[in-house]
C-alpha positions as CSV (number, residue, x, y, z in Angstrom):
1,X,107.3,217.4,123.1
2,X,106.1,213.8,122.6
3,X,107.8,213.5,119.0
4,X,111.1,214.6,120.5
5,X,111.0,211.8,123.2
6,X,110.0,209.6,120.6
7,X,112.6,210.6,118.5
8,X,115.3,210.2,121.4
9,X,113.8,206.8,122.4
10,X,114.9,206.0,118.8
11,X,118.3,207.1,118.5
12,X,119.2,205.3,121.6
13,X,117.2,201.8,120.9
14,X,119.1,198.2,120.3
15,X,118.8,196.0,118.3
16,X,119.9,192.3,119.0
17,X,120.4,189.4,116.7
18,X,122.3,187.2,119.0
19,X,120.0,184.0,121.0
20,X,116.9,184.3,118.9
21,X,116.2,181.3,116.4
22,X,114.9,183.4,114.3
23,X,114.2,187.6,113.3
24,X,115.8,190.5,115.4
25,X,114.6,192.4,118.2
26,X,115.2,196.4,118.7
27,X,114.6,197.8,122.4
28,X,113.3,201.1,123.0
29,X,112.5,202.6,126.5
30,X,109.1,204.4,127.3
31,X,108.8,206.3,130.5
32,X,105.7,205.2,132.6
33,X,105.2,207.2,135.6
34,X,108.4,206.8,137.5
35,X,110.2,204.5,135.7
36,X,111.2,203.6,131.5
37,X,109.2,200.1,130.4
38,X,111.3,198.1,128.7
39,X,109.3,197.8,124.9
40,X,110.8,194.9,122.2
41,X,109.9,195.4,119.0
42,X,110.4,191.8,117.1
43,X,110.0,191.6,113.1
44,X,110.4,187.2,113.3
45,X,110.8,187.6,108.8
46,X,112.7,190.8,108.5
47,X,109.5,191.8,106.5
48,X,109.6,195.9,105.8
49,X,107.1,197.1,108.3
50,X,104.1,198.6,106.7
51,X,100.6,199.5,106.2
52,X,100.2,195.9,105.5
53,X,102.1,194.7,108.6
54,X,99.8,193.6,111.5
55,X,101.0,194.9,114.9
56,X,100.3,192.4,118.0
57,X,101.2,193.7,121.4
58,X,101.9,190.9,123.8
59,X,102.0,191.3,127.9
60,X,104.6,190.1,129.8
61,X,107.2,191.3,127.3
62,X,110.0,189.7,129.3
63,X,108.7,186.2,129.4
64,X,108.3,185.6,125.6
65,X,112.0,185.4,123.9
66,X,114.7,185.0,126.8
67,X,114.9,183.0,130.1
68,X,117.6,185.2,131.6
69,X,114.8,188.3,131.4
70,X,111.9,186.0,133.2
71,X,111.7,186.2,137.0
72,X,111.5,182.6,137.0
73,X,113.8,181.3,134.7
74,X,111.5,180.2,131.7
75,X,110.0,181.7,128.8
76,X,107.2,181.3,125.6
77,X,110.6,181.1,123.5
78,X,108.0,182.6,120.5
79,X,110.8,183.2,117.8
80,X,110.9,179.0,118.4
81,X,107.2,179.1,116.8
82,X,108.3,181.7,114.3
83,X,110.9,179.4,112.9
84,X,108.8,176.3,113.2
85,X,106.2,178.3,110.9
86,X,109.2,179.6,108.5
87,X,110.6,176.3,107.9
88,X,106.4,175.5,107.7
89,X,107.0,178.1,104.5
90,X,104.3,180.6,106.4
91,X,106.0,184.1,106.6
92,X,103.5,185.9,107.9
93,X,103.5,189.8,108.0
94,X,103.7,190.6,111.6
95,X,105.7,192.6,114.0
96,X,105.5,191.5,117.7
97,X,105.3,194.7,120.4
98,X,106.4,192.8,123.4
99,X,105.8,195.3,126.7
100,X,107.5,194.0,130.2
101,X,104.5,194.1,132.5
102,X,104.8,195.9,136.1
103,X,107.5,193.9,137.1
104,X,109.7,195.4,135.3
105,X,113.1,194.5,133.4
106,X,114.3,191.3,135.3
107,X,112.1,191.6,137.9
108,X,111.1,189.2,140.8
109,X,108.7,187.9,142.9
110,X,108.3,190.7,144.9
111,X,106.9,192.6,141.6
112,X,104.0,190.2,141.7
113,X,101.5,192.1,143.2
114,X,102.1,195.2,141.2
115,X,102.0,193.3,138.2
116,X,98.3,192.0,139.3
117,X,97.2,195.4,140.4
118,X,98.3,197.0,136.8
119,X,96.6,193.9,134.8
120,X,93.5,193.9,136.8
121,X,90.3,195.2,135.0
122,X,89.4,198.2,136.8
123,X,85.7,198.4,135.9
124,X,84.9,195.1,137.0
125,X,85.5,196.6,141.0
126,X,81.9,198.1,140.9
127,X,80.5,194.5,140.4
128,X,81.9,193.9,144.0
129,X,80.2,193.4,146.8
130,X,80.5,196.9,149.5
131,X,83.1,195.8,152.1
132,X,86.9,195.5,152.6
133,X,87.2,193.9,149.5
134,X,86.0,196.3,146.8
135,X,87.4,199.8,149.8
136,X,91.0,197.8,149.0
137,X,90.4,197.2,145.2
138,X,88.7,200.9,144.9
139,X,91.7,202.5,146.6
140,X,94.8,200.8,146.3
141,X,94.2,198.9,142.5
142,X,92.1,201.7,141.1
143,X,94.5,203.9,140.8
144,X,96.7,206.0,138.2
145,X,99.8,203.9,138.3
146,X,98.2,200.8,137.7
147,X,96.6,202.3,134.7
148,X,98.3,199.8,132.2
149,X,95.6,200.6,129.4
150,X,96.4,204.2,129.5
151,X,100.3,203.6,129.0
152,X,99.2,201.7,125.6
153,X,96.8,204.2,124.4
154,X,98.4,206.5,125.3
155,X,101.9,206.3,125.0
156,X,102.8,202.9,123.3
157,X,100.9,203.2,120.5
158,X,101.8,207.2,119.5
159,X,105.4,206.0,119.7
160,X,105.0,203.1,116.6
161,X,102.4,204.8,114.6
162,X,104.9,207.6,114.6
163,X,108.4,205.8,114.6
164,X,106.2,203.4,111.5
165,X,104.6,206.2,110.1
166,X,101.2,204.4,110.5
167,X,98.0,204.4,111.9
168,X,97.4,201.7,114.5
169,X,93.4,200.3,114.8
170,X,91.4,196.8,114.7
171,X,92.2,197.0,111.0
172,X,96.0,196.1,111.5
173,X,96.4,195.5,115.8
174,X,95.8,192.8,117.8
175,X,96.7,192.0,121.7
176,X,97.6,188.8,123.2
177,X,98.2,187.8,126.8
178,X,98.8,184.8,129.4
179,X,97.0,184.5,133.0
180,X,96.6,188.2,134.1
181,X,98.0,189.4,130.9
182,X,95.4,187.2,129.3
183,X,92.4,189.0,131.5
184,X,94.1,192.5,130.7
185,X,93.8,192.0,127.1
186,X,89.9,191.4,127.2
187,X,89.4,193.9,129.4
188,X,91.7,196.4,126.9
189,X,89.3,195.4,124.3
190,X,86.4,195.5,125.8
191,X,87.2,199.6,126.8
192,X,88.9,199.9,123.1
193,X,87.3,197.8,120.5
194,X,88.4,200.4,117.7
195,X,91.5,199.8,118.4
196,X,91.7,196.2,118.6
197,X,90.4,193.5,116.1
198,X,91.6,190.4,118.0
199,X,92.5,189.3,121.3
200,X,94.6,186.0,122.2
201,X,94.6,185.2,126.0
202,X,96.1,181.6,127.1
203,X,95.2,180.1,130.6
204,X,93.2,183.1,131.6
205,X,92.7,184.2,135.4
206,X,89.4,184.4,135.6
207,X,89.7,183.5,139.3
208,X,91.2,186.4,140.5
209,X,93.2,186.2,144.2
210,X,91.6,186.4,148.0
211,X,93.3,189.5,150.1
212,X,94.9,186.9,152.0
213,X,96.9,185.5,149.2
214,X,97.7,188.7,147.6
215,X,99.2,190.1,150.7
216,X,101.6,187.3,151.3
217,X,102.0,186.4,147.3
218,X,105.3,188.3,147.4
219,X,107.2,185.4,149.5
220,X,104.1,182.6,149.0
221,X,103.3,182.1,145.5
222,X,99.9,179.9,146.0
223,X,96.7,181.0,144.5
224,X,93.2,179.6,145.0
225,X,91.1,181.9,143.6
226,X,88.1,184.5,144.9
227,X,84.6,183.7,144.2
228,X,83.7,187.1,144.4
229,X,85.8,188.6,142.0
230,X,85.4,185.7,139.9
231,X,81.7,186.8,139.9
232,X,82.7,190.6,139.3
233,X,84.9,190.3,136.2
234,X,82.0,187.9,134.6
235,X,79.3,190.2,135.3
236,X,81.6,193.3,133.4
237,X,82.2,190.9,130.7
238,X,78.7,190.8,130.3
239,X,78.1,194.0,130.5
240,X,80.8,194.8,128.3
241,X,80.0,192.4,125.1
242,X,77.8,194.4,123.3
243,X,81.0,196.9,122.5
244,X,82.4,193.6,120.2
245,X,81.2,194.0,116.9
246,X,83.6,192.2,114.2
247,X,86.7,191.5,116.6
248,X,88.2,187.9,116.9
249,X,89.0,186.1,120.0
250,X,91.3,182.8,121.3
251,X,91.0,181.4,124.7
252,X,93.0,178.3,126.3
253,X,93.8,176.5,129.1
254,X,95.5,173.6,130.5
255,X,94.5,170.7,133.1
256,X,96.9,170.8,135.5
257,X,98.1,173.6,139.1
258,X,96.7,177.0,138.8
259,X,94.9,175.9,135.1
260,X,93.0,173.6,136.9
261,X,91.0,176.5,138.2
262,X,90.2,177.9,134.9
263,X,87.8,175.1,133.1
264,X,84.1,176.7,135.0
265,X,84.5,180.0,134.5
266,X,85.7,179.7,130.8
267,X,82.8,177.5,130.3
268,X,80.8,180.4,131.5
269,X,83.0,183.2,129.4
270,X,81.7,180.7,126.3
271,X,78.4,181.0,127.2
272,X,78.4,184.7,126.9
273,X,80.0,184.9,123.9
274,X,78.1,182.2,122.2
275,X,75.0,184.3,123.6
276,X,76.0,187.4,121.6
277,X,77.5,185.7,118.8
278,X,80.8,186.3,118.9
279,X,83.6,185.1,117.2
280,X,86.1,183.0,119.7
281,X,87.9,179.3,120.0
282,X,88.9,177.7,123.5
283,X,90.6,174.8,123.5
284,X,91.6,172.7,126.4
285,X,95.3,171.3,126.9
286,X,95.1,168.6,128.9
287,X,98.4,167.7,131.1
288,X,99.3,171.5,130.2
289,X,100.6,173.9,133.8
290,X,100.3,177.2,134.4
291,X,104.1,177.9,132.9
292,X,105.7,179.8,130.0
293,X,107.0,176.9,128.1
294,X,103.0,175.7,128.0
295,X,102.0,178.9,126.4
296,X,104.7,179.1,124.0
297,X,104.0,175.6,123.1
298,X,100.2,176.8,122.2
299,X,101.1,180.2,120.6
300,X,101.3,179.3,116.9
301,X,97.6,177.7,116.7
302,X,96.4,180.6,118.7
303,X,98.1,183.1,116.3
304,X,97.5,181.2,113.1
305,X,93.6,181.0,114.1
306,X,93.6,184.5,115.2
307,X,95.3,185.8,111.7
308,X,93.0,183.8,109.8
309,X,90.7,186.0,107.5
């Protein structure tokens, strides 16, 4: 049944050459639960795609190429990076999987708080504290909808390693994120380290969000941060490290609003992975915000480091 969706999904896929700087993009739709995810599958060279291609899925699939598709009007603008590399003479022989997050195809602010409930790493809720806190994580953001990993392994990946006729694993895939896309791809790593064999993540939100602000984030977009959960998704990283073997990781962040927050707890990340010896960069942006254009301006040294043997 799957190859037939697949197979439909195909047939009825666009490809668009029109506002990128550089490379094409073809759109397929995957059905997730109630609704099809918007998927954009970007070849920046026009390279054939093959067992020496390496696939990199990126979060937040609508904010990378186009500000009309962003809820807020800006973007990473990546293909920008791909030509700056190009006219760098660096083609390098990859094919961007870009997946619109919870919020969906043009989506808005009122998507916000799905969009953290889907990225949030689920198995950091049992380093919580009993009390309202981890009852409203337990039950309303542990739950099968918000099961974002699931929808890669289980649906996104099939569909390219059978439209490519390849098999996808840390070998040849690699996942990149920003903010809560940027804590969703360490946590998809963490729980599926065969599968991935390195993980970008710019201005990650380590810092998580108190009940108060998520409830009115929707019309109030301010953020402070939770100690608590700040404490919970460092204790599951901990816990989690020993599962990294060989895999390759970037972290980033900048000086300035919602970054500003980030500096102590990535110090703290560092420490854990200095402790077991694996291998990461952070780098620190100063005068950098927590905005699109400020990771796209940081995505070609985070990609060229990651892709570096």
């Amino acid at each position: 049944m799957k190859t037939y969706c697949f197979f439909l999904l195909s047939l009825f896929s666009l490809n668009i050459f029109s506002d990128l700087s550089i490379g094409s993009i073809e759109e397929v739709f995957i059905k997730n639960g109630s609704y099809e995810r918007k998927i954009q599958i970007y070849n920046p060279f026009g390279r054939t795609i093959n067992t020496d291609t390496t696939f990199i899925i990126m979060n937040d699939g609508e904010e990378l190429f186009s500000e009309e598709d962003s809820w807020n009007g800006m973007s990473w603008n990546i293909d920008d990076s791909f030509l700056e590399l190009y006219r760098s003479g660096i083609e390098l022989n990859v094919v961007i999987i870009g997946i619109n997050s919870a919020k969906r195809n043009k989506g808005n602010t009122i998507d916000e708080t799905r969009r953290y409930a889907e990225y949030f790493p689920k198995e950091s809720i049992q380093y919580l504290d009993r009390g309202i806190k981890k009852y409203i994580y337990s039950t309303f953001i542990n739950t099968n909808k918000f099961d974002y990993p699931s929808f890669l392994l289980k649906d996104v990946i099939p569909f390219l390693e059978t439209k490519f006729n390849i098999k996808l694993n840390k070998n040849n895939l690699g996942i990149i994120g920003a903010s809560m896309g940027g804590l969703s791809a360490i946590n998809i790593s963490l729980e599926y380290p065969e599968m991935f064999g390195f993980v970008g993540s710019f201005s990650t939100h380590w810092v998580g969000i108190q009940i108060s602000e998520y409830i009115i984030l929707p019309i109030r977009m301010e953020i402070n941060g939770d100690e608590a959960t700040t404490s919970a998704i460092k204790k599951y990283v901990q816990e989690s490290i020993e599962k990294i073997t060989d895999q390759k990781f970037y972290f980033d962040h900048g000086t300035l609003g919602l970054d500003s927050l980030y500096g102590v707890p990535q110090k703290e990340i560092d420490e854990i992975f200095n402790n077991n010896q694996i291998r990461f960069q952070t780098k620190v942006f100063p005068g950098h915000e927590h905005e699109s254009p400020f990771f796209g301006k940081r995505f070609k040294s985070g990609l060229i480091y990651l892709l570096e043997k």
